[in-house]
MMTF fields as JSON, N, C-alpha, C and O atoms, coordinates in Angstrom:
{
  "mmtfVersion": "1.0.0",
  "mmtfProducer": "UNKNOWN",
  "numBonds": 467,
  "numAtoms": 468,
  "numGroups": 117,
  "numChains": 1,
  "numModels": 1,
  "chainsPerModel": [1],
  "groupsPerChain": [117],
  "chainIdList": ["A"],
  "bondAtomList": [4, 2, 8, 6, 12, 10, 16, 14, 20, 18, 24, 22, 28, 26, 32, 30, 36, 34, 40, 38, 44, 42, 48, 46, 52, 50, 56, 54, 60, 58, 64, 62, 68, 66, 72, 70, 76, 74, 80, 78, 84, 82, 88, 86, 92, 90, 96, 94, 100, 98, 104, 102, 108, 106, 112, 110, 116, 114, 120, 118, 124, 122, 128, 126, 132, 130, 136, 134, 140, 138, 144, 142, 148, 146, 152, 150, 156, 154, 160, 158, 164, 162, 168, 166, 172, 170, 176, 174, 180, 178, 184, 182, 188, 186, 192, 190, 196, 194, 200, 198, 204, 202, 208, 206, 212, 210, 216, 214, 220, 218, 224, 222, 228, 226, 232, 230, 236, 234, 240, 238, 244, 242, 248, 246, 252, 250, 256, 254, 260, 258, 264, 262, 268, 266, 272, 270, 276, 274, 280, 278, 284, 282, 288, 286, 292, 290, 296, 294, 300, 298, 304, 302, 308, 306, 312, 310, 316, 314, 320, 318, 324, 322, 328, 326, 332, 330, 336, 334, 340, 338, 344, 342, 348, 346, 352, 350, 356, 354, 360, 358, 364, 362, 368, 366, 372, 370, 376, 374, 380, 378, 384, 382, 388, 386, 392, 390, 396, 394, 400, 398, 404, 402, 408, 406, 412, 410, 416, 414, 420, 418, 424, 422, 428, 426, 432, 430, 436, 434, 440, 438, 444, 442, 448, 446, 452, 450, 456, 454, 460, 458, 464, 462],
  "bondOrderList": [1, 1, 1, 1, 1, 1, 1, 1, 1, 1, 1, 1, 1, 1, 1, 1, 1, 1, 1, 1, 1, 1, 1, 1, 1, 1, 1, 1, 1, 1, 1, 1, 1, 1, 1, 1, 1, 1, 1, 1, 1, 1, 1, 1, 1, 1, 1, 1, 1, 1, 1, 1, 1, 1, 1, 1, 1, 1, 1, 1, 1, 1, 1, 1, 1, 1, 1, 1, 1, 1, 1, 1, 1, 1, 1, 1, 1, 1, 1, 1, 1, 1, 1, 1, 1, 1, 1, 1, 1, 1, 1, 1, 1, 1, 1, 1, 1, 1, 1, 1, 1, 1, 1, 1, 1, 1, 1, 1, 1, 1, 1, 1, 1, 1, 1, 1],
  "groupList": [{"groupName": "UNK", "atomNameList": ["N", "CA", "C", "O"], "elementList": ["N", "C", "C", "O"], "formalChargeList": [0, 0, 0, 0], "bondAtomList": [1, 0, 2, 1, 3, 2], "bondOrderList": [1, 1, 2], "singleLetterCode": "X", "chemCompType": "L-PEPTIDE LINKING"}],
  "groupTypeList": [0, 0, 0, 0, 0, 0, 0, 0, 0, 0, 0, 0, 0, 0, 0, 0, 0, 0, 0, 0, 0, 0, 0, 0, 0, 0, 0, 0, 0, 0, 0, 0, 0, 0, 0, 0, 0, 0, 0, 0, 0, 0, 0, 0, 0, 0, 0, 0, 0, 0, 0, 0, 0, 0, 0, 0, 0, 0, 0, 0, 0, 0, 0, 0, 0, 0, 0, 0, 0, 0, 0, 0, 0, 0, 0, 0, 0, 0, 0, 0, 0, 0, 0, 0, 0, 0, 0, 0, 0, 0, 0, 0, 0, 0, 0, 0, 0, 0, 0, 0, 0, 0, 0, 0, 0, 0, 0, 0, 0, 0, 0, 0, 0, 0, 0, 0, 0],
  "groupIdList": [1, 2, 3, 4, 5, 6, 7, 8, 9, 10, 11, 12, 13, 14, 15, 16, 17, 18, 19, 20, 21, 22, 23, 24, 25, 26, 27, 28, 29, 30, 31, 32, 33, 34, 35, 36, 37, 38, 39, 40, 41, 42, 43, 44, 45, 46, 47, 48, 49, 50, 51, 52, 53, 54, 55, 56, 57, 58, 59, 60, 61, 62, 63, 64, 65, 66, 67, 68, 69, 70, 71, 72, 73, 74, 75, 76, 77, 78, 79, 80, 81, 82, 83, 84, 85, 86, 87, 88, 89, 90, 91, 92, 93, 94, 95, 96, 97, 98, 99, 100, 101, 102, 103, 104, 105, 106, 107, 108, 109, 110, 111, 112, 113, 114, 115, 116, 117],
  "secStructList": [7, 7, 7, 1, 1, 1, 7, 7, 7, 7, 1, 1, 7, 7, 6, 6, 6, 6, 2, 2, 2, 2, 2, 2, 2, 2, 2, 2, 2, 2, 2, 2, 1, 2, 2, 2, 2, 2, 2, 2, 2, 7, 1, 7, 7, 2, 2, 2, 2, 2, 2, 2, 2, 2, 2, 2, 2, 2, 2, 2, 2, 2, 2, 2, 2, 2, 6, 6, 6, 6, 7, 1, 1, 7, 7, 7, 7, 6, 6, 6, 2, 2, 2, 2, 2, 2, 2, 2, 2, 2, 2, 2, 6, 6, 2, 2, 2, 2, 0, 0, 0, 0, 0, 6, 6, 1, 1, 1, 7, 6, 6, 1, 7, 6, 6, 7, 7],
  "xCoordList": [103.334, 103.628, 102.694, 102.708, 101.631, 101.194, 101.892, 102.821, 101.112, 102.072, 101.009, 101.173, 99.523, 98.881, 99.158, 98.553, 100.226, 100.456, 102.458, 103.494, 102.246, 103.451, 103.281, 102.814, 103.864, 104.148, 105.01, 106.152, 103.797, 104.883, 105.466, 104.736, 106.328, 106.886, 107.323, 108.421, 106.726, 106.942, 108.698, 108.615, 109.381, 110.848, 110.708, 111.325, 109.337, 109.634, 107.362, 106.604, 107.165, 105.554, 105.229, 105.644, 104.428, 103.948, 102.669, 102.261, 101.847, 100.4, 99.876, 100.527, 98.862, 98.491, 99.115, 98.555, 100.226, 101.626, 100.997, 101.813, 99.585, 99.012, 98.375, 98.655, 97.875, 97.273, 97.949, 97.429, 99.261, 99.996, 100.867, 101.383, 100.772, 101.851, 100.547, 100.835, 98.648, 97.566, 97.799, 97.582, 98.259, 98.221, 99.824, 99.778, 100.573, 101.639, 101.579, 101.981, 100.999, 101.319, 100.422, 100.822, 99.095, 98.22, 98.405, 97.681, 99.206, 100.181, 100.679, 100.334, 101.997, 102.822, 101.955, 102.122, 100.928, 100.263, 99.579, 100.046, 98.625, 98.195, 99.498, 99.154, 100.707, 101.725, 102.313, 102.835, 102.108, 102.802, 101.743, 101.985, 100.507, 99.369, 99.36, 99.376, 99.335, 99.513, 100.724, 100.912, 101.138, 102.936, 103.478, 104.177, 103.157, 103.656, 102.897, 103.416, 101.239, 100.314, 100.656, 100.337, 101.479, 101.357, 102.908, 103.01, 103.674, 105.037, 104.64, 105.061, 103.909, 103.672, 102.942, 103.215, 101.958, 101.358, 101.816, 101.277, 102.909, 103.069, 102.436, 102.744, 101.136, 100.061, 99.398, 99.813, 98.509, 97.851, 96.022, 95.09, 96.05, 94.63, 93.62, 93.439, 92.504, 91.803, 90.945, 90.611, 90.569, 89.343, 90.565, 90.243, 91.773, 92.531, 92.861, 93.167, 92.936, 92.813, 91.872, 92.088, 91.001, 89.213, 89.511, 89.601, 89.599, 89.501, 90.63, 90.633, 91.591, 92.764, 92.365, 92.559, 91.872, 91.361, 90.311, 90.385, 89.039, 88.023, 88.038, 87.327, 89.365, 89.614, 90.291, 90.279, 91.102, 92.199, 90.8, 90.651, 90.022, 89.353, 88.363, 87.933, 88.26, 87.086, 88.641, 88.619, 89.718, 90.51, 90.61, 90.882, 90.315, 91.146, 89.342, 89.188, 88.616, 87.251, 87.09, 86.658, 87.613, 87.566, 88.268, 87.68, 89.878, 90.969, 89.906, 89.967, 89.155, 88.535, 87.58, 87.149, 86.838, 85.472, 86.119, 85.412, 87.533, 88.185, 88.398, 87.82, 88.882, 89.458, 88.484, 88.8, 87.24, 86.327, 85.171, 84.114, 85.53, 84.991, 85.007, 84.178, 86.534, 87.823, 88.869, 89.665, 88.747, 90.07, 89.684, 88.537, 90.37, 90.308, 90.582, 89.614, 91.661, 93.165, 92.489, 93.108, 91.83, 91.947, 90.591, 89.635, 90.573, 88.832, 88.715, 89.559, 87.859, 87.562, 88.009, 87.88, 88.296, 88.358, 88.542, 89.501, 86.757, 86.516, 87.412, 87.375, 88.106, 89.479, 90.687, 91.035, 90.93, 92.005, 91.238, 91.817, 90.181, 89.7, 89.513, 89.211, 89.579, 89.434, 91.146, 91.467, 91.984, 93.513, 93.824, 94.342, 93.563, 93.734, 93.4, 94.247, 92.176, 91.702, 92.419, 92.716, 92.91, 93.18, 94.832, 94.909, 95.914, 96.811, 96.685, 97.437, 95.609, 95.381, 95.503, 96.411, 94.411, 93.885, 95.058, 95.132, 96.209, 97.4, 98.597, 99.65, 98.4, 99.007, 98.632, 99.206, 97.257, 96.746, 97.034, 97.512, 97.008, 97.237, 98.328, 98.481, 99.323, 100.793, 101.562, 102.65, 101.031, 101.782, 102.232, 103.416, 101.652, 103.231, 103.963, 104.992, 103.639, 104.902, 106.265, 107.429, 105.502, 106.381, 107.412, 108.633, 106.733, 107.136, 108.379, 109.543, 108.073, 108.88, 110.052, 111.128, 109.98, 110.616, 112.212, 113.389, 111.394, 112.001, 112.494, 113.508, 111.508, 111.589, 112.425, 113.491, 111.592, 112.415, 113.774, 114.308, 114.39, 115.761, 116.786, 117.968, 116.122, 117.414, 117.142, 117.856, 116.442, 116.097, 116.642, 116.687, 117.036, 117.9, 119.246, 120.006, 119.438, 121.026, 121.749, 121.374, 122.856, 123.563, 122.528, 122.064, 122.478, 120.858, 119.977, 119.194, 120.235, 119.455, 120.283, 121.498, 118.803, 120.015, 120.846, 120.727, 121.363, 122.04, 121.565, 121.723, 121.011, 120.202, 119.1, 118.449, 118.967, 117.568, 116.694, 116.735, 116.078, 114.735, 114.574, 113.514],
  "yCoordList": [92.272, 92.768, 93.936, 95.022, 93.443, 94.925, 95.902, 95.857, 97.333, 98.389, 99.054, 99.969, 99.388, 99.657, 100.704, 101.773, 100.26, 101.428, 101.997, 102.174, 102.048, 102.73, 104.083, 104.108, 105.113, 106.673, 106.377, 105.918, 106.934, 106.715, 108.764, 109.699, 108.859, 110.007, 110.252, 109.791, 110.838, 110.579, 111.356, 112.581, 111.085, 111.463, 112.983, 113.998, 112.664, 114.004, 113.798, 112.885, 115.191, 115.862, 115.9, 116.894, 114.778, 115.256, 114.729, 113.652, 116.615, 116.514, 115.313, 114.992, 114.622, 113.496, 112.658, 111.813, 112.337, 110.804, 109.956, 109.081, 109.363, 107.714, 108.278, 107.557, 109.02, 108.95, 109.004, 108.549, 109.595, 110.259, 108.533, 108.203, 107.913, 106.414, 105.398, 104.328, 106.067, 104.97, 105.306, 104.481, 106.589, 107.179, 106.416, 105.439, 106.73, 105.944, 104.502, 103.966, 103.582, 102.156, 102.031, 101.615, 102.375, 102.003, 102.908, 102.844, 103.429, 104.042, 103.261, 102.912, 102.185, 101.077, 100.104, 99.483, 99.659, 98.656, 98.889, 98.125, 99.74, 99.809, 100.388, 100.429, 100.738, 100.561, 99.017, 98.598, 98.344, 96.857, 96.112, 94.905, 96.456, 95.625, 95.615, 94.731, 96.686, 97.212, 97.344, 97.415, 97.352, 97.462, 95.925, 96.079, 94.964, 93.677, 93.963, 94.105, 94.107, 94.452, 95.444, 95.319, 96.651, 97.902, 97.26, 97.533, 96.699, 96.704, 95.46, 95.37, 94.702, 93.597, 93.946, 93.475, 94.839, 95.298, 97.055, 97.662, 97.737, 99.09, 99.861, 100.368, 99.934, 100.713, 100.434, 99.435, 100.969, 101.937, 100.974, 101.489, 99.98, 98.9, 99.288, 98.77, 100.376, 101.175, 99.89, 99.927, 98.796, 98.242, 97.304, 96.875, 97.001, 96.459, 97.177, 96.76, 98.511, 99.676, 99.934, 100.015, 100.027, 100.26, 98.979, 99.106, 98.04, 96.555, 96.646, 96.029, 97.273, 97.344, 98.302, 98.109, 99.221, 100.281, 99.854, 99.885, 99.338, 99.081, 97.928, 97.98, 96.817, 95.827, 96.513, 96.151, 97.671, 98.197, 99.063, 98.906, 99.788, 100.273, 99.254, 99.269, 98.688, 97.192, 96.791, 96.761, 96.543, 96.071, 97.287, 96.989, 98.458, 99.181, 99.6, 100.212, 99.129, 99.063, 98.015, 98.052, 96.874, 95.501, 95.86, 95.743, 96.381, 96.545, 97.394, 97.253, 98.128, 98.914, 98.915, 99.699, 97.749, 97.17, 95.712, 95.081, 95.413, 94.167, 94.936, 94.457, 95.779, 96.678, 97.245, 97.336, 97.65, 98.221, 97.131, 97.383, 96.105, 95.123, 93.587, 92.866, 93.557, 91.993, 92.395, 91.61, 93.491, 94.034, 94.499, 94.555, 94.659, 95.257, 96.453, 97.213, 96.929, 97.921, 98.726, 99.751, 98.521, 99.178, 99.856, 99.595, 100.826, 101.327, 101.212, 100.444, 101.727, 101.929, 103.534, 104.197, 103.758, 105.297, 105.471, 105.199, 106.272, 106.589, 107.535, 107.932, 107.733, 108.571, 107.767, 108.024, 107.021, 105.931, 105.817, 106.261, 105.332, 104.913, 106.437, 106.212, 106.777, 108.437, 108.36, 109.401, 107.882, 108.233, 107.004, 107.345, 105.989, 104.513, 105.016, 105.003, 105.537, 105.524, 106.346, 105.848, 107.645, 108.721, 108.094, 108.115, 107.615, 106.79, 105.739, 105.738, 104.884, 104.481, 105.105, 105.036, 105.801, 107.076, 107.64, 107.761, 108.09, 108.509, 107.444, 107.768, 106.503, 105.345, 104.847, 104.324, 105.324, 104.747, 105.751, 105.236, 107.316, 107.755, 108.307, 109.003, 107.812, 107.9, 106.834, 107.097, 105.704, 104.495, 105.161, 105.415, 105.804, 106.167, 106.671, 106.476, 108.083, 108.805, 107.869, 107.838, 107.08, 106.294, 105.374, 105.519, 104.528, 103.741, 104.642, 104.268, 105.714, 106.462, 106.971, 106.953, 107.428, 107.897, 107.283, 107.638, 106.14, 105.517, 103.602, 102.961, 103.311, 102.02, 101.788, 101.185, 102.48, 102.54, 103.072, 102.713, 103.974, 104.269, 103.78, 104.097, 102.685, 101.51, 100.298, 99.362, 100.032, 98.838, 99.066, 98.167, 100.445, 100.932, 100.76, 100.472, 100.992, 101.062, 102.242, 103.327, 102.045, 103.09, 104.285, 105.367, 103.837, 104.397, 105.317, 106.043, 105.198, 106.444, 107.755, 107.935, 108.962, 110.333, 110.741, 110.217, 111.403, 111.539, 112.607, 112.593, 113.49, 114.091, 114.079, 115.004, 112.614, 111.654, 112.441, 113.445, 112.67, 112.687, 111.804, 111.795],
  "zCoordList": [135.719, 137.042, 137.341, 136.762, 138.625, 138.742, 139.23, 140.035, 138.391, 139.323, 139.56, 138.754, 140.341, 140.622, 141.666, 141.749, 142.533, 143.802, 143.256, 143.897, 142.445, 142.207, 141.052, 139.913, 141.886, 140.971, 139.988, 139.999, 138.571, 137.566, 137.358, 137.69, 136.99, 136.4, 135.082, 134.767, 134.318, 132.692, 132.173, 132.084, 132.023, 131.259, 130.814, 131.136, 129.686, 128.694, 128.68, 128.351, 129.219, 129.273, 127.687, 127.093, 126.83, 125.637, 126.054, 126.49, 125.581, 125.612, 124.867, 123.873, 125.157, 124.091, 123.959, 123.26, 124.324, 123.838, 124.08, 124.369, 124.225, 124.267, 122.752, 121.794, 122.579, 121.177, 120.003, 118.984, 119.986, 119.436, 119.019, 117.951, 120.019, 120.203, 119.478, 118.942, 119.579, 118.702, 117.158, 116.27, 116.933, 115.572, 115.032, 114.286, 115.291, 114.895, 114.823, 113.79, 116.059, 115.57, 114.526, 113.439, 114.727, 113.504, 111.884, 110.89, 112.035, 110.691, 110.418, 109.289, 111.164, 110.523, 110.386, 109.335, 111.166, 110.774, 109.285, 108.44, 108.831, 107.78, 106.549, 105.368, 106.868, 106.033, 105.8, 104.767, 106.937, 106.367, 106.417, 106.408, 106.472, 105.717, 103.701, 102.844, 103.699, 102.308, 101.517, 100.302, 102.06, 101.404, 100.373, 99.372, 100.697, 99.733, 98.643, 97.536, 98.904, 97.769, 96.692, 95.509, 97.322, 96.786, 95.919, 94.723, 96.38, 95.553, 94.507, 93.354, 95.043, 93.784, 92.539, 91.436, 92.795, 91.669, 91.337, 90.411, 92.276, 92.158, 91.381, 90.302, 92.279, 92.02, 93.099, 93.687, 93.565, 94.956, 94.523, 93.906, 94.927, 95.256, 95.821, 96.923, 95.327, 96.467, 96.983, 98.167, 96.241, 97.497, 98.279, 99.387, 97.838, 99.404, 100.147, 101.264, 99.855, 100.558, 101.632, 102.841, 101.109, 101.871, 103.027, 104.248, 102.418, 103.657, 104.404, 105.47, 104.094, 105.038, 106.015, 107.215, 105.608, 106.47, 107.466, 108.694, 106.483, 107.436, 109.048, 110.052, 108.605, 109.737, 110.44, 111.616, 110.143, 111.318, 112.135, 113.347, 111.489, 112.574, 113.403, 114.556, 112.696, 113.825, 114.558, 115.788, 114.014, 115.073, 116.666, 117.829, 116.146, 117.174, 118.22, 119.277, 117.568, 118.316, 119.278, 120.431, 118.429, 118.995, 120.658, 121.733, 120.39, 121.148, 122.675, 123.896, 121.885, 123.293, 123.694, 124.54, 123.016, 123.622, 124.601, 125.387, 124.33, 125.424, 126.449, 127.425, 126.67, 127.4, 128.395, 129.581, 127.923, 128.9, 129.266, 129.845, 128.885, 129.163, 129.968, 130.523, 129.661, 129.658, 130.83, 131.346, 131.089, 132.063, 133.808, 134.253, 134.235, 135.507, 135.464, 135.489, 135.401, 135.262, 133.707, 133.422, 133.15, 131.77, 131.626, 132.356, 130.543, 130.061, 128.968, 128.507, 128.052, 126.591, 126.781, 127.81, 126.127, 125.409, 123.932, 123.21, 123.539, 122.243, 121.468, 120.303, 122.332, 122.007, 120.79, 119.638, 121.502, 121.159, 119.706, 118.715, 119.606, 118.829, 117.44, 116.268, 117.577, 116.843, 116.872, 116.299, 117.128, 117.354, 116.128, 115.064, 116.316, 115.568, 114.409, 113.516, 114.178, 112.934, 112.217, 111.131, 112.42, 112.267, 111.232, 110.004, 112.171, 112.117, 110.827, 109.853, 111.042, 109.709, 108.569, 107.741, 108.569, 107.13, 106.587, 105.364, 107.487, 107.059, 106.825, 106.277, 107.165, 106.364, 104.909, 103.954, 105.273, 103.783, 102.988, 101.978, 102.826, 102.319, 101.828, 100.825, 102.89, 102.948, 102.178, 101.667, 102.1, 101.123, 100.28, 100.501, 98.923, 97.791, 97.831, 97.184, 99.087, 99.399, 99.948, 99.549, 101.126, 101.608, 100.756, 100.702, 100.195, 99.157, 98.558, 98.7, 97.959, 96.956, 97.647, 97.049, 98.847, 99.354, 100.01, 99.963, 100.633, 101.386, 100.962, 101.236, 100.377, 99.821, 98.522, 98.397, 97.506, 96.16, 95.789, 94.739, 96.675, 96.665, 97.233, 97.1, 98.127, 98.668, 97.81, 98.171, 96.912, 96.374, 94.778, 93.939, 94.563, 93.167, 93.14, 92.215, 94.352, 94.936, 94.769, 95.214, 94.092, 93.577, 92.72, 93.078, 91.989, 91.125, 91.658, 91.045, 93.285, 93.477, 93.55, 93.639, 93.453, 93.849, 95.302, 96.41, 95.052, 96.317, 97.174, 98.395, 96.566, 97.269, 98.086, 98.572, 98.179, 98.999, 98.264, 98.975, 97.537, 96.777, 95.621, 94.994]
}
């Protein structure tokens, strides 16, 4: 549906919230790219690592060379792309925390502490 002639009004003013929303999806994406890998062998795969990394950023290049190219309504912004990547890098580097944190203490059950750590 276009909305080309319609005022949008944002809920809640966050400086940056389109980049802030590229850094986050491409965080879960390179968390559930890596994540089956990382629990099957629980241990941290740096070259599926590297390739997980390197397609999410050609993906999020790809995403804004369609965009400033394929669209009407849309642009490229090298921004996004510096936001994607960014999002990645901290997914990738975030997997064991994550894992440990959040994965391995519902999959112990009872077994874990109660203190969530």
């Amino acid at each position: 549906m276009p909305t080309d002639g319609l005022e949008t009004t944002p809920l809640i003013d966050i400086p940056y919230a389109d980049k802030w929303v590229h850094m986050a999806l491409f965080f879960v994406l390179l968390q559930l790219w890596l994540l089956p890998t990382y629990l099957r062998s629980n241990a941290f795969e740096k070259k599926t690592g590297w390739m997980a990394l390197l397609l999410a950023v050609l993906y999020g290049i790809t995403i804004e060379i369609v965009q400033g190219n394929f669209t009407a309504n849309r642009s490229a912004d090298p921004w996004d792309v510096l936001a994607d990547t960014a999002g990645a890098i901290l997914g990738l580097l975030l997997l064991p925390w994550v894992v440990r944190r959040f994965i391995l203490p519902q999959s112990q059950g009872s077994s874990a502490p109660e203190n969530g750590r």
